[in-house]
C-alpha distance (Angstrom), angle and dihedral (degrees) to the residues before:
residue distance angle dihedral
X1 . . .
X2 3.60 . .
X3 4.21 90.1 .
X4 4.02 80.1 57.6
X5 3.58 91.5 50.4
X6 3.72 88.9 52.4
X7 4.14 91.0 48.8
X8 3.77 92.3 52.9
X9 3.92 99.0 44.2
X10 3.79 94.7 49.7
X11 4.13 86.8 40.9
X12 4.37 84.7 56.6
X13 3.30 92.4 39.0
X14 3.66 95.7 50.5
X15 3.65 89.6 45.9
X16 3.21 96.2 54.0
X17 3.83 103.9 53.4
X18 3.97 85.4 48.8
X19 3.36 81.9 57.4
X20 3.79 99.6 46.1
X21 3.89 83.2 46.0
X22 3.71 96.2 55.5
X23 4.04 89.2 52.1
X24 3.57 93.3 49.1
X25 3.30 112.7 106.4
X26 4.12 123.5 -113.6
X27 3.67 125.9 -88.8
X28 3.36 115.0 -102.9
X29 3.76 119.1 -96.5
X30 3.99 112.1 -92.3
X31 3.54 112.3 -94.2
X32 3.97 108.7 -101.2
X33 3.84 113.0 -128.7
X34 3.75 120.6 -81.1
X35 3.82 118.2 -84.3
X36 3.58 115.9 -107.9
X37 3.90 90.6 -115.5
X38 3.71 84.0 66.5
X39 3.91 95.4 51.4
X40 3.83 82.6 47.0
X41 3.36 89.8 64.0
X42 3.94 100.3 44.2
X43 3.99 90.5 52.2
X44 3.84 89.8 37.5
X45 4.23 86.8 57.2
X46 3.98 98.4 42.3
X47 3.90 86.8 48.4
X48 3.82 85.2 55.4
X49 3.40 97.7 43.6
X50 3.79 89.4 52.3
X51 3.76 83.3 56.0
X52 3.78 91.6 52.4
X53 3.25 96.4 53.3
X54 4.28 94.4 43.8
X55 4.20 86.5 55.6
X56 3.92 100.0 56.2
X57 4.23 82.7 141.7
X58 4.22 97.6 42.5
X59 3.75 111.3 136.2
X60 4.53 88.4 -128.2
X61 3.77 99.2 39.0
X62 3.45 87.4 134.2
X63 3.89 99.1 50.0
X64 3.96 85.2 44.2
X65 3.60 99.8 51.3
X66 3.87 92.7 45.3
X67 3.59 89.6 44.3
X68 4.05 87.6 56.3
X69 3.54 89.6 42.6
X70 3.75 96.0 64.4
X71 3.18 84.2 44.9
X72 3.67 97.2 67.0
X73 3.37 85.0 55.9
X74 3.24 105.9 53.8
X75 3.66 87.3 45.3
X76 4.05 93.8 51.8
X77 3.84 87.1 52.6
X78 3.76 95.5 49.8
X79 3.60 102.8 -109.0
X80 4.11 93.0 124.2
X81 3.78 95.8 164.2
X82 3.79 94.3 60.1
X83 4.25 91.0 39.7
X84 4.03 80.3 51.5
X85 3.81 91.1 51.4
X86 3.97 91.0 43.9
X87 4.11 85.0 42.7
X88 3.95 85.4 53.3
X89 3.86 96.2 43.3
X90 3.72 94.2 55.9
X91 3.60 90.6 42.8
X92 4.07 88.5 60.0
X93 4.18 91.7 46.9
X94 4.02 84.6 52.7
X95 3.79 99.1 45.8
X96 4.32 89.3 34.3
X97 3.77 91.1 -118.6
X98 3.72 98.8 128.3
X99 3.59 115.9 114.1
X100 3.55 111.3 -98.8
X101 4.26 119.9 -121.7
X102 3.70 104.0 -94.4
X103 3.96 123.6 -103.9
X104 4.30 111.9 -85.7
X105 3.52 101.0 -141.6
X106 3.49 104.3 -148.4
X107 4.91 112.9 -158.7
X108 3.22 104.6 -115.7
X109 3.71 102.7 -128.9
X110 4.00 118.2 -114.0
């Protein structure tokens, strides 16, 4: 009797988590590789920091490295052309090729 018992409890409970398997809902699909763009970015941001870390005595270190730091950002939340364009801004303060604020001309009074 009691080796019965045993039969039809495991036999329900067996059942049952087939059951509560079947209802379960599917796995997710596997994620598909990263996009290019996305390596892009990575690569474009470690060639940066490399940069960064070269130009310890550059005049905008500060502008550069904040400018590569919002591009991490944008990079972590998937916005790769906009990390790019940060990448590419800091890359100009490093190397001094940012356009320089234009001349105020102040009249000369008289």
């Amino acid at each position: 009797m009691r080796g019965s018992k045993n039969l039809v409890s495991g036999l329900i409970l067996g059942l049952s988590l087939i059951g509560v398997a079947a209802a379960a809902p599917a796995a997710p699909p596997a994620k598909a590789p990263a996009p290019a763009a996305e390596v892009d970015c990575q690569k474009a941001g470690g060639d940066v920091s490399a940069l960064i870390d070269k130009s310890k005595t550059a005049p905008n270190l500060a502008q550069a490295r904040a400018a590569f730091q919002v591009g991490i950002m944008d990079c972590m939340e998937g916005d790769d052309t906009a990390a790019i364009k940060h990448y590419d801004d800091a890359k100009k303060l490093l190397t001094n090729e940012a356009p320089k604020a234009p001349a105020i001309k102040i009249p000369s009074a008289g």
